[in-house]
Backbone bond lengths (Angstrom), bond angles and torsions (degrees), N, CA, C in turn:
res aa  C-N    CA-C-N  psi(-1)  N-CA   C-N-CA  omega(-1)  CA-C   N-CA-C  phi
1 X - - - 1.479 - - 1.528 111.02 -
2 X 1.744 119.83 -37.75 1.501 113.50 175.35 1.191 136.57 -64.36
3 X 2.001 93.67 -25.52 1.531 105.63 165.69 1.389 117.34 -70.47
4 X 1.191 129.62 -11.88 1.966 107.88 -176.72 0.662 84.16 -99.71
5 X 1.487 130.17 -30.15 1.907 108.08 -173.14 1.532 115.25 -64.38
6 X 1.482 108.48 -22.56 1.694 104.13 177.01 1.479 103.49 -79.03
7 X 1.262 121.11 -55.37 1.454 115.18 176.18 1.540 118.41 -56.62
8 X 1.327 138.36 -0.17 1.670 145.27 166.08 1.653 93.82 -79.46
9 X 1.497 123.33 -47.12 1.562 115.41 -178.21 1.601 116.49 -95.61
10 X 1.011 98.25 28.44 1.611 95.31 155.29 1.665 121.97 -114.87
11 X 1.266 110.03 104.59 1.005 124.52 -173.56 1.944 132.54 -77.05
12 X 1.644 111.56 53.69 1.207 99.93 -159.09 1.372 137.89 -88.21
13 X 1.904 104.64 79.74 1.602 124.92 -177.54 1.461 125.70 -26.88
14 X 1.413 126.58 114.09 1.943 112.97 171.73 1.285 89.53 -116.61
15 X 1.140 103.87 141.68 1.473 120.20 -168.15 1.364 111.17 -131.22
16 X 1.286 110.43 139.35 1.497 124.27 -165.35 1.601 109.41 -94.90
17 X 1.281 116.56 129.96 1.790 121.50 -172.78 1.412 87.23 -98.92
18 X 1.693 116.42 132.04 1.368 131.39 151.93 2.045 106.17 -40.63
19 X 1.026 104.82 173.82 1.005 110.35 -177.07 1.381 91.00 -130.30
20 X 1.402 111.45 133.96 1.477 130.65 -150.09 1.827 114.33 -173.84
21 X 1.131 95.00 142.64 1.663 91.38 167.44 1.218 115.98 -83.02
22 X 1.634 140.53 139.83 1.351 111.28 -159.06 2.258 91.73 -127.46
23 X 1.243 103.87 161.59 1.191 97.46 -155.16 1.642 105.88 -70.55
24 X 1.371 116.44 153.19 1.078 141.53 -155.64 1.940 102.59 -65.82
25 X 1.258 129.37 101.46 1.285 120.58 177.66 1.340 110.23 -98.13
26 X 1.512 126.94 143.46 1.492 130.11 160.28 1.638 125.83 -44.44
27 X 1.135 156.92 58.50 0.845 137.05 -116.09 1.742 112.35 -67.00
28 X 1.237 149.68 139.32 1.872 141.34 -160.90 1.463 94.06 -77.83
29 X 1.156 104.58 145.18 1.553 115.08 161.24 1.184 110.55 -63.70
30 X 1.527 115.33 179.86 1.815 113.26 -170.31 1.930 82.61 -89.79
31 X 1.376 114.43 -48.77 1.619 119.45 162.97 1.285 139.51 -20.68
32 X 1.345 111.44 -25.83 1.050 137.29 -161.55 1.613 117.27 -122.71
33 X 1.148 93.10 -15.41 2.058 87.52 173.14 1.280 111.13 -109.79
34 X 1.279 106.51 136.99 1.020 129.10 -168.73 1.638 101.43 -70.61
35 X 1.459 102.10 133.55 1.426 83.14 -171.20 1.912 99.96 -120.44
36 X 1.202 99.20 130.03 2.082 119.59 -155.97 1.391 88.63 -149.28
37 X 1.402 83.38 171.35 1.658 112.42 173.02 1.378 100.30 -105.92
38 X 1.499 117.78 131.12 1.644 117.13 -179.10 1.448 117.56 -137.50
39 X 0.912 103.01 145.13 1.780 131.17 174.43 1.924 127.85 -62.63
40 X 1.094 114.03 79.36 1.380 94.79 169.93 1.938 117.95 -101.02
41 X 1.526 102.40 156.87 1.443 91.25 -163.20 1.664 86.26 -144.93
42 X 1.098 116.03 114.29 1.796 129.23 154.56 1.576 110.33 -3.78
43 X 1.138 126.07 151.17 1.432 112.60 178.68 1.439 105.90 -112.08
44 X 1.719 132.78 -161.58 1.225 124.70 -178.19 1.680 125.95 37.93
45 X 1.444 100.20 34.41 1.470 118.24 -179.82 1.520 104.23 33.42
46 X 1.457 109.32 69.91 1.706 109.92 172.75 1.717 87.43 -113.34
47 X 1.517 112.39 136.20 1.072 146.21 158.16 1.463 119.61 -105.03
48 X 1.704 139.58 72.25 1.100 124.24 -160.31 1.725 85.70 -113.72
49 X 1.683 114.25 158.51 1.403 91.45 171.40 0.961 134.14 -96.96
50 X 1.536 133.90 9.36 1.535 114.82 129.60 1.921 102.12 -127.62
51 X 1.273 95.91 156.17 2.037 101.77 168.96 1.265 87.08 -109.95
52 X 1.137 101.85 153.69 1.939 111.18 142.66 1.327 108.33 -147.29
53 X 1.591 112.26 133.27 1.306 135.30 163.05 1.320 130.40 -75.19
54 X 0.973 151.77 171.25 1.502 152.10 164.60 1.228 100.53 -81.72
55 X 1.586 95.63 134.81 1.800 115.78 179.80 1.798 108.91 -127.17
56 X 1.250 119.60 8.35 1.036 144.13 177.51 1.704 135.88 -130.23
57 X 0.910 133.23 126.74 1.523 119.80 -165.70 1.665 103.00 -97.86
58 X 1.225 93.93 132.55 1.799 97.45 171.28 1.664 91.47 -155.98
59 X 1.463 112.35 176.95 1.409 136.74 -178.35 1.516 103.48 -30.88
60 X 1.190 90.24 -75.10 2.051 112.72 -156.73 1.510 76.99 -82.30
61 X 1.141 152.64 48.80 1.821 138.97 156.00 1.831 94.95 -169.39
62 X 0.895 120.43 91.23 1.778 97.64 170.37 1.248 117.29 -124.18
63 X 1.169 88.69 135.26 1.312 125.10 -142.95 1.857 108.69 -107.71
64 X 1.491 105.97 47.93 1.461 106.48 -163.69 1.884 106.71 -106.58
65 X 1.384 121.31 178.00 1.242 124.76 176.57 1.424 112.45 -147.29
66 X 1.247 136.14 108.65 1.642 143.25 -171.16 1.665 96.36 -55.21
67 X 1.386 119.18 139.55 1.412 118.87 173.63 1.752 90.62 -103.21
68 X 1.040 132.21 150.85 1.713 114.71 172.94 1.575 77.78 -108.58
69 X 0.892 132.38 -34.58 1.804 129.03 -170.28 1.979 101.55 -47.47
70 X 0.837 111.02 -65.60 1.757 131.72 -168.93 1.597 94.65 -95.60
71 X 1.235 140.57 4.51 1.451 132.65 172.66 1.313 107.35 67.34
72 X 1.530 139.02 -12.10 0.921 134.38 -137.77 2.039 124.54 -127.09
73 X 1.183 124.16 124.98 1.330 112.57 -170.79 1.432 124.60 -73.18
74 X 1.114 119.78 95.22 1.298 142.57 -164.01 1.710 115.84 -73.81
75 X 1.588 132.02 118.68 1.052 123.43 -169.22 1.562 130.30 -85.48
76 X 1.384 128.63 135.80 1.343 122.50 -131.44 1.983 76.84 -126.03
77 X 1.718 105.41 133.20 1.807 106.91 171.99 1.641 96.19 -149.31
78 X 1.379 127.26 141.05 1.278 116.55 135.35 1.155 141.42 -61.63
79 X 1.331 123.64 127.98 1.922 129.50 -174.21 1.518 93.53 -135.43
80 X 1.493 105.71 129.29 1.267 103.36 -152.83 1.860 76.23 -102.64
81 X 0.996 145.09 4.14 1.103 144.06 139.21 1.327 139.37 -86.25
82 X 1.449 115.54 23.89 1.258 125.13 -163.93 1.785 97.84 -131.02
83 X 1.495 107.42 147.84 1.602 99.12 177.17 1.685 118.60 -101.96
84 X 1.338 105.38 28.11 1.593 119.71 -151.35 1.736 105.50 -149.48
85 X 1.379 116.49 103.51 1.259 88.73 161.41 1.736 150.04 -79.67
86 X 1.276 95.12 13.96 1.521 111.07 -173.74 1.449 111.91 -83.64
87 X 1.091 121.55 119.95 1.751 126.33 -177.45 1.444 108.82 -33.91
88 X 1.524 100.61 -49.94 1.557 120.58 176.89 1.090 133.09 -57.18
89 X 0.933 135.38 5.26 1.702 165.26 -167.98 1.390 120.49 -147.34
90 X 1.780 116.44 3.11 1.333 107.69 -160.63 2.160 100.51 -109.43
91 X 1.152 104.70 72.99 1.231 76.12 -176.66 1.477 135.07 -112.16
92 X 1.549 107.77 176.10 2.213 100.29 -171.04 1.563 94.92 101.03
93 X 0.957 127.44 -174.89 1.300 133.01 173.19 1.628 116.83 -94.09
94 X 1.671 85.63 136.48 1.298 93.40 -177.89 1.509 128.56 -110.01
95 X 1.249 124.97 168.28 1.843 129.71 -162.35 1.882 87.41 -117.49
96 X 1.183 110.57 111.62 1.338 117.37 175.44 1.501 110.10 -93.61
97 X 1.673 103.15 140.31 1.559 93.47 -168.09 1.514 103.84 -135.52
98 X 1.385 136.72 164.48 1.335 156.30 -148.17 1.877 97.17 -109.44
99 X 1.466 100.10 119.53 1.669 102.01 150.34 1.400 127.32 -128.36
100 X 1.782 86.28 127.76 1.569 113.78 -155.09 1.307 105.52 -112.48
101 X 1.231 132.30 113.53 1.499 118.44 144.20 1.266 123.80 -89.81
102 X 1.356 121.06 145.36 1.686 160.61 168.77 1.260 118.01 -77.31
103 X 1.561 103.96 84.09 1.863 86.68 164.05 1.793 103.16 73.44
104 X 1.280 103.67 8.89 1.281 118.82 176.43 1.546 139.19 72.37
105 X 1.491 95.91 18.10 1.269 112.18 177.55 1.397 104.49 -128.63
106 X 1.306 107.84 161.31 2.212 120.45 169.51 1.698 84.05 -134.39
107 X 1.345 83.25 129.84 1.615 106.15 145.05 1.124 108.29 -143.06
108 X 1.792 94.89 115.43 1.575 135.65 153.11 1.445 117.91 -61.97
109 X 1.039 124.83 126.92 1.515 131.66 157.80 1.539 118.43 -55.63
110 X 1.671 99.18 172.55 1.943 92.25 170.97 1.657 107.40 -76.67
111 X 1.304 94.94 -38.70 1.963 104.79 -173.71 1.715 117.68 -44.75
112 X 1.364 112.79 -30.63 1.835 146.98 164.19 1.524 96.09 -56.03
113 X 1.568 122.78 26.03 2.075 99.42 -175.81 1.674 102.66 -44.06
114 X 1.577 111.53 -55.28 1.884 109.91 -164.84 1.175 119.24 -45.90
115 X 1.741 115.85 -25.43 0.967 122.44 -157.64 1.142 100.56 -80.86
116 X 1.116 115.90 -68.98 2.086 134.10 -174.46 1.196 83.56 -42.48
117 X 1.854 135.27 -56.34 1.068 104.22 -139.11 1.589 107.65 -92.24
118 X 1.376 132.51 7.33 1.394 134.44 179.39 1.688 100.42 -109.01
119 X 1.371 132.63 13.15 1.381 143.24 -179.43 2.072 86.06 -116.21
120 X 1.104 109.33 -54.20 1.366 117.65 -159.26 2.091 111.38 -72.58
121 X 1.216 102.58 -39.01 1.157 111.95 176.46 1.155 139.79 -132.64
122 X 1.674 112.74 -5.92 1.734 121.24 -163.71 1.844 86.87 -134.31
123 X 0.523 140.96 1.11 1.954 123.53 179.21 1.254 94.05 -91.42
124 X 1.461 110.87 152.02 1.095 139.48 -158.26 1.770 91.18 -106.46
125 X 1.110 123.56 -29.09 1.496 134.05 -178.88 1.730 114.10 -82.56
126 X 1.130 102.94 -0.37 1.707 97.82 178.32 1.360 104.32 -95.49
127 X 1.801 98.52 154.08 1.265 106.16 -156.71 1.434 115.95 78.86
128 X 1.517 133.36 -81.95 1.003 129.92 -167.84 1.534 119.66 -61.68
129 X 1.681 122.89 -29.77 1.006 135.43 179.96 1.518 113.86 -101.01
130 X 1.398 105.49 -57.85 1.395 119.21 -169.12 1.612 96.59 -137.86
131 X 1.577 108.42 170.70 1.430 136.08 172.23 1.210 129.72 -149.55
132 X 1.437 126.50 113.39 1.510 122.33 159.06 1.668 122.16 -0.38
133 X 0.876 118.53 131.07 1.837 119.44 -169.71 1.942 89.05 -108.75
134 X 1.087 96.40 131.62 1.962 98.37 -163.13 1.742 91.64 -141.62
135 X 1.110 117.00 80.80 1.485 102.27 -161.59 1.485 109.61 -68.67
136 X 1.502 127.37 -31.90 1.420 124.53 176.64 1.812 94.28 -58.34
137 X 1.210 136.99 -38.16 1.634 122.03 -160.04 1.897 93.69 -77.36
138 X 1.543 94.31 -37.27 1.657 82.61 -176.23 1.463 118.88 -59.37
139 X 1.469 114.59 -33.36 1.510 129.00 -147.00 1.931 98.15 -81.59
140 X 1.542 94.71 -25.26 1.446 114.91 176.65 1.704 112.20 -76.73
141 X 1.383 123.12 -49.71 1.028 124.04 157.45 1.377 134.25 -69.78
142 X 1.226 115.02 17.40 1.194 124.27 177.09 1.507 116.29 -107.34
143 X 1.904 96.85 -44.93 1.957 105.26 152.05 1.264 115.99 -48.02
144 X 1.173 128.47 -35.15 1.612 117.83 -158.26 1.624 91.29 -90.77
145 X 0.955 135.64 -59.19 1.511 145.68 -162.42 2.043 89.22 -49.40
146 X 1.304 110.46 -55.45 1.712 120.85 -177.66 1.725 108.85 -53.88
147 X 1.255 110.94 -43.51 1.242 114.76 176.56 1.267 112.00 -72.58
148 X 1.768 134.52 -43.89 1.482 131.34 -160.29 1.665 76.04 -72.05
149 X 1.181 139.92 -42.71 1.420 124.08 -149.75 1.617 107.99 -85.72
150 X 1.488 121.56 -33.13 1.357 113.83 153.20 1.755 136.23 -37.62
151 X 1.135 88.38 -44.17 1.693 114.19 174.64 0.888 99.49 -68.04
152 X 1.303 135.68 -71.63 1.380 121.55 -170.49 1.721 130.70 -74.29
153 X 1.031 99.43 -9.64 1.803 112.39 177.47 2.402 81.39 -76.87
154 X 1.215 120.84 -73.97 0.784 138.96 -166.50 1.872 100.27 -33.36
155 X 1.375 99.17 -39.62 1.897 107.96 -162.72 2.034 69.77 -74.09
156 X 1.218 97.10 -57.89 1.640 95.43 -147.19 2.044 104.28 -49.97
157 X 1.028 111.39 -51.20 1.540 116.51 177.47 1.371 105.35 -26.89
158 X 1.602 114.10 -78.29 1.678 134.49 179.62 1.077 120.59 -54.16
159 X 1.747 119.09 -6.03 2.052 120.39 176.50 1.369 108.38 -61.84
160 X 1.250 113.82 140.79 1.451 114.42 160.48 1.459 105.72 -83.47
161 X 1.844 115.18 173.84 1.247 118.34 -137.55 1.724 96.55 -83.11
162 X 1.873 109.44 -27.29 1.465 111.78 -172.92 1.763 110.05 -66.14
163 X 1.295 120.77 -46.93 1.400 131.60 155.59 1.676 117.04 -20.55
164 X 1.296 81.86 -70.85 1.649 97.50 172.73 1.812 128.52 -17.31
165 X 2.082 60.12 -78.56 1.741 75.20 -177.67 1.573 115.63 -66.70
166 X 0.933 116.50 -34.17 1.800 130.55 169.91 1.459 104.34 -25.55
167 X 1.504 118.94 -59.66 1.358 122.66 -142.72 1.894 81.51 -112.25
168 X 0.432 124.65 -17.49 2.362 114.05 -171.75 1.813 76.69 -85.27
169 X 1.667 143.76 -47.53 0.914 105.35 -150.78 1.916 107.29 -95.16
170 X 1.332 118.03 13.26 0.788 148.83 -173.17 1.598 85.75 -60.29
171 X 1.432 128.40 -78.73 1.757 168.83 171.99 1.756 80.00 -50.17
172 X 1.439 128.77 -68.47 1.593 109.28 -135.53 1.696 101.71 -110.34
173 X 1.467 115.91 -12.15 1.284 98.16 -168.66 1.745 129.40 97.59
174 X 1.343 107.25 -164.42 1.752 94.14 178.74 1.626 100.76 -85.81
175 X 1.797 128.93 1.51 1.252 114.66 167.71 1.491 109.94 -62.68
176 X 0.831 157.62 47.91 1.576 169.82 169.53 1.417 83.24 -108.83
177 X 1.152 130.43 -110.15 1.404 123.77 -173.05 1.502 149.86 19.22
178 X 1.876 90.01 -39.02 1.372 100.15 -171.79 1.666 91.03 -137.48
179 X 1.594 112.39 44.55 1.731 116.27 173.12 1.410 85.04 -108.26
180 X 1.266 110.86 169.17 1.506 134.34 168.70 1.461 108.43 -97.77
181 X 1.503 118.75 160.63 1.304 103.09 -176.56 1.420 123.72 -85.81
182 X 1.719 120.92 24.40 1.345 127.16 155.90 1.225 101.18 -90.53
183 X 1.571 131.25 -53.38 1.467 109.03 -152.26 1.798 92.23 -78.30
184 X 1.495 124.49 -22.55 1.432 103.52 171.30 1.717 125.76 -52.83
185 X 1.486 93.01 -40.13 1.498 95.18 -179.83 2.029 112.73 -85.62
186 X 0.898 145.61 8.80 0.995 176.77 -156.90 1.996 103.24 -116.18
187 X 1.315 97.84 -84.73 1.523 95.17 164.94 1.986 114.87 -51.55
188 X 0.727 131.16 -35.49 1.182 154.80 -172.11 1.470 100.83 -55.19
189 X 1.364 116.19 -53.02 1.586 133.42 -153.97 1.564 97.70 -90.93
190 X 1.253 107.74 -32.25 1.732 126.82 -170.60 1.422 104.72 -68.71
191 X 1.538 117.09 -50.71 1.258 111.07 -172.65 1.373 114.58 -87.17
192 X 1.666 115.79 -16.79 1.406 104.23 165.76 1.569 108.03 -82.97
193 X 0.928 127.41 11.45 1.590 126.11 163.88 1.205 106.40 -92.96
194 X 1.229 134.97 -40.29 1.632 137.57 -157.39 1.467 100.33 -87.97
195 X 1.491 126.13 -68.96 0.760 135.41 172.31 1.732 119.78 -95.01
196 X 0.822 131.99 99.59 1.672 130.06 -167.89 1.772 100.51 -83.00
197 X 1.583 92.51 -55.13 1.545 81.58 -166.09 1.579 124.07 -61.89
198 X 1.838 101.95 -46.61 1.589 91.01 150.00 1.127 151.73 -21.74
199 X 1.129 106.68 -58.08 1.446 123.85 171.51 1.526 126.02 -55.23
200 X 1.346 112.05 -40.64 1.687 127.34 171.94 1.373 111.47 -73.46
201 X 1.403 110.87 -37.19 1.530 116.44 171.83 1.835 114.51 -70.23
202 X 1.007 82.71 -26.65 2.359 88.90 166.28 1.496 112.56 -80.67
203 X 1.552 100.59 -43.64 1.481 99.22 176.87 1.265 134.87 -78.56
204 X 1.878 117.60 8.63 1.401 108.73 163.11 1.874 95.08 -116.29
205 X 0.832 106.96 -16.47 1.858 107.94 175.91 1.426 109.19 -45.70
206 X 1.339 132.32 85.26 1.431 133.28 161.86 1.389 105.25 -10.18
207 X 1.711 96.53 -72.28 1.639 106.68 -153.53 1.266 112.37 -62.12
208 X 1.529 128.29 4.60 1.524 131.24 172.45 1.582 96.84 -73.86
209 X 0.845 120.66 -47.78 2.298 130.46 -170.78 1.192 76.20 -74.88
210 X 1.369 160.12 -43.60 1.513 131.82 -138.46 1.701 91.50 -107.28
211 X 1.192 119.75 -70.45 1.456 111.23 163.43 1.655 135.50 -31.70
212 X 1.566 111.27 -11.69 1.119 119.01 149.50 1.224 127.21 -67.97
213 X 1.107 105.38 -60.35 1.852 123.26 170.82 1.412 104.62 -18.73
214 X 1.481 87.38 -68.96 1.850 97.12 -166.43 1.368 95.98 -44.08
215 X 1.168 124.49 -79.65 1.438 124.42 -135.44 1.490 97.99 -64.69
216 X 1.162 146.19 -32.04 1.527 153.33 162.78 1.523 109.59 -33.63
217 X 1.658 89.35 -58.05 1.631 104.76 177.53 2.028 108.34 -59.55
218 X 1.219 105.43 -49.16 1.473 108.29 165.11 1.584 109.12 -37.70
219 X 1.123 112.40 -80.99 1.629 146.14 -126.68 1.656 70.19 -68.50
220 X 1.643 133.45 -69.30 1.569 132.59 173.14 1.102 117.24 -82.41
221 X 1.330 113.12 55.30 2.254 140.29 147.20 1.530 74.47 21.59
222 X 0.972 130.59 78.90 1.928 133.14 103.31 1.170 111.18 -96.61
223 X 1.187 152.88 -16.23 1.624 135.14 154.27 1.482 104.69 -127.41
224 X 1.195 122.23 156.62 1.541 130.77 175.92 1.462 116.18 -121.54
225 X 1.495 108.63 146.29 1.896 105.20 170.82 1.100 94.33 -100.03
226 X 1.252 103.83 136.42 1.676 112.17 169.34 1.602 125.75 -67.53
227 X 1.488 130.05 120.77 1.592 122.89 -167.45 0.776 115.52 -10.89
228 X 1.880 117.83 -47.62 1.476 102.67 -160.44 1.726 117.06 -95.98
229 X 1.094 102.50 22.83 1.460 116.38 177.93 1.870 105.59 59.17
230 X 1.123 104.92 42.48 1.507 94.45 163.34 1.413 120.42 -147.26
231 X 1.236 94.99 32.70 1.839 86.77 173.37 2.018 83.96 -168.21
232 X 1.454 115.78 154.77 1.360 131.09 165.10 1.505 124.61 -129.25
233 X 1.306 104.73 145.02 2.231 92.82 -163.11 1.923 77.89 -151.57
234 X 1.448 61.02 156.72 1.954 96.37 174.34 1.741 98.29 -42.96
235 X 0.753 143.03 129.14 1.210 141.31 152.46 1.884 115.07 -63.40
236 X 1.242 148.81 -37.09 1.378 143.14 156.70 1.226 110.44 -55.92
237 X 1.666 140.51 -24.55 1.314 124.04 -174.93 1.329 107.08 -127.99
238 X 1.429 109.84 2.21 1.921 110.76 -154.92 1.519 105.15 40.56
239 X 1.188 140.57 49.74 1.443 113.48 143.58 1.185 111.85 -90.31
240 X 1.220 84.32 165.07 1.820 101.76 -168.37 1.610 108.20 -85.53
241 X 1.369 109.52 125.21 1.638 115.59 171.02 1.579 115.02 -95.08
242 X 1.300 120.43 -2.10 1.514 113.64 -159.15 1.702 118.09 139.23
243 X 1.626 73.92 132.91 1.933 87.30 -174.12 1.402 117.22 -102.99
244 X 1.171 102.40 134.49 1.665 118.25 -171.49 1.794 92.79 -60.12
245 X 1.341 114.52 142.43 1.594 129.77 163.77 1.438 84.52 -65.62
246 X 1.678 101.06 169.94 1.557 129.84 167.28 1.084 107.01 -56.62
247 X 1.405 127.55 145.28 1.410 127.74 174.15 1.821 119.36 34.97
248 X 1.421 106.74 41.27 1.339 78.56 175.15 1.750 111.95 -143.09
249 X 1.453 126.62 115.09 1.092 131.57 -163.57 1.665 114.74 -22.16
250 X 1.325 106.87 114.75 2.007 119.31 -165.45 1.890 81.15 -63.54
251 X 1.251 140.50 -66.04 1.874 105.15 -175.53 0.959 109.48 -55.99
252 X 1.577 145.14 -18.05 1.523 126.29 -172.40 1.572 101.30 -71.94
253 X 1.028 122.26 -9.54 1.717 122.34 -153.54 1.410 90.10 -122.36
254 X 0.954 124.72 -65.39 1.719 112.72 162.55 1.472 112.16 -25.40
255 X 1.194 123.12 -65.82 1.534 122.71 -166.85 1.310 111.32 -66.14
256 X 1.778 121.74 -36.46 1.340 103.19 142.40 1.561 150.05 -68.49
257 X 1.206 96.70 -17.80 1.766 99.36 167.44 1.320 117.88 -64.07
258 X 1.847 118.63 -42.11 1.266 114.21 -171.54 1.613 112.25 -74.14
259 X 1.141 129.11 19.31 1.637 140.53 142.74 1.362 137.78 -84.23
260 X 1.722 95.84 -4.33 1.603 93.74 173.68 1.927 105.67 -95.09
261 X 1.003 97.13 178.48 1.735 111.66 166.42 1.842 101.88 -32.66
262 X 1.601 103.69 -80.87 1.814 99.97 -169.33 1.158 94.08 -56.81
263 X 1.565 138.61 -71.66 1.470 134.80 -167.48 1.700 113.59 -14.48
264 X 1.084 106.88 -65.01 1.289 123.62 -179.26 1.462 115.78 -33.76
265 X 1.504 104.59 -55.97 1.669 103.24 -166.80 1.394 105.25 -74.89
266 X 1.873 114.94 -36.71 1.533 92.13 -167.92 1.987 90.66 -92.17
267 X 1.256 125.11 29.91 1.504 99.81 156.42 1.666 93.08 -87.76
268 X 1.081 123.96 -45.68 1.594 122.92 -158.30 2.270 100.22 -59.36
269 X 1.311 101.88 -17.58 1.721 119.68 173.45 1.095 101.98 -60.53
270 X 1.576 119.41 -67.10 1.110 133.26 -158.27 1.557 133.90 -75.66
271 X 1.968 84.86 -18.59 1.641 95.36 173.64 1.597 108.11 -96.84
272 X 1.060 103.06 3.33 1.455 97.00 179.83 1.672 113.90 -98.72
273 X 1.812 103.07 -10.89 1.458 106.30 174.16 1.485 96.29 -89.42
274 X 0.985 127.13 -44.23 1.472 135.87 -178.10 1.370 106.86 -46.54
C-alpha cells in the first residue's frame, strides 16, 4: 500500500518550450569555463519531486539555439557521451540522457561540462523554468533587497501625514478615508516593507501628493469630474477649469495642470478651502 502511494506522488512533468527565437549567446570557450560542480534549482519556489525538461529537440519540444555568428538556428541535445551540446559537433554514436530535477534541484558535477553548459547557456527554459544557484549573486541580492527595505521603512517612519496618505491610497483607494491615523501609518510601514522599491518610487513622485489633492478636493465638491471623465469645473459655478486628454486618468491630469501658471492659483484656492 506505501508503494503506490509513493508512486501517486511522483509527479513526472514534460514540458513543452514555445517556439521562439531565443537570445543570441556568445558561445564560452572550452578556456574560459570555469570548470565546478553546479547547482540548478526550479524557479518560483516549485519543489515538485521530480521535473523533467527536454534534452532533445523534436516538433512538440524544440529544442533549438540562434548562432548570431553563422545566422543560423543551431540544434541543441544531451549525449551523455558527448563533450558538446550541439548536434553539430556531436559525432559517432551517441548515449542520450534525461534532465531531471529532485525535489527541485540538479546537481551537475564538473565532469557533466555539456551538461552545465546546455543548462548554463543554450536552454531555452532557463530563467523561465529554472536558474543557476550562484550563492555569492544571491547573497548579493539579498543585501540590496535589505537595504531598499531599510530605506524605505526609514522614508516611511519620517513621512508626514499628507505624504502618507498620498501613497497608502495609491495601494488602497478611497478606503484611506475611513483609516485612523495608526492603521494609515501602519499600512504605510507594510508597504514599505513589502514592497520597498515601490514605495521610494511614490515617495519622490510629486504627482503622487498632487493627485491626492485632487481627489480630496473632489471627495469635498470644490471641483468636480465630469461623468464622462473628460473635463473638471468648479463645482459652485460649473465653470470649466480643464479638459481631461484622451484616455487619460482626469487626477492624473489634474495633478498635472496644478503645475502650470492657472493650475497654480486655483490649487493655492483650493487649499485654502481645504
Amino acid at each position: 500500500m506505501a508503494k503506490k502511494k509513493k508512486q501517486e506522488d511522483v509527479a513526472v512533468e514534460e514540458v513543452a518550450v514555445a517556439t521562439q527565437k531565443p537570445t543570441p549567446i556568445k558561445p564560452v570557450k572550452k578556456d574560459d569555463w570555469e570548470v565546478k560542480d553546479r547547482t540548478y534549482i526550479l524557479t518560483q519556489n516549485k519543489e515538485p519531486l521530480t521535473f523533467t525538461i527536454p534534452a532533445k529537440h523534436t516538433r512538440r519540444h524544440p529544442l533549438l539555439w540562434y548562432d548570431a555568428a553563422s545566422k543560423e538556428q543551431r540544434e541543441l541535445r544531451y549525449a551523455t557521451n558527448m563533450s558538446s551540446p550541439f548536434v553539430d559537433e556531436q559525432k559517432g554514436e551517441v548515449t542520450l540522457g534525461h534532465i531531471t530535477f529532485r525535489d527541485g534541484t540538479l546537481n551537475v558535477p564538473k565532469e557533466k561540462i555539456a551538461l552545465q553548459k546546455l543548462l548554463s547557456l543554450y536552454h531555452p527554459m532557463k530563467t523561465l523554468r529554472y536558474k543557476e544557484h550562484i550563492p555569492q549573486q544571491i547573497a548579493d541580492d539579498q543585501i540590496e533587497i535589505i537595504e531598499w527595505e531599510i530605506e524605505a521603512l526609514n522614508a516611511a517612519r519620517n513621512m508626514d501625514v499628507d505624504m502618507a496618505e498620498a501613497i497608502v491610497r495609491v495601494e488602497y483607494g478611497s478606503k484611506v478615508n475611513k483609516m485612523s491615523s495608526k492603521e494609515l501609518r501602519r499600512d504605510l510601514l507594510l508597504l514599505a516593507k513589502q514592497n520597498p522599491k515601490l514605495f521610494l518610487s511614490l515617495a519622490s513622485d510629486e504627482n503622487v501628493q498632487l493627485r491626492n489633492f485632487a481627489i480630496n478636493a473632489v471627495e469635498a465638491q470644490i471641483i468636480r469630474v465630469s461623468p464622462d471623465n473628460r473635463s473638471v469645473h468648479w463645482t459652485s459655478n460649473d465653470r470649466k477649469l480643464l479638459n481631461v486628454p484622451f484616455d487619460e486618468n482626469p487626477y492624473s491630469a489634474i495633478a498635472a495642470w496644478f503645475k502650470t501658471d492657472e493650475g497654480i492659483e486655483v490649487f493655492k484656492s483650493i487649499e485654502k478651502r481645504l
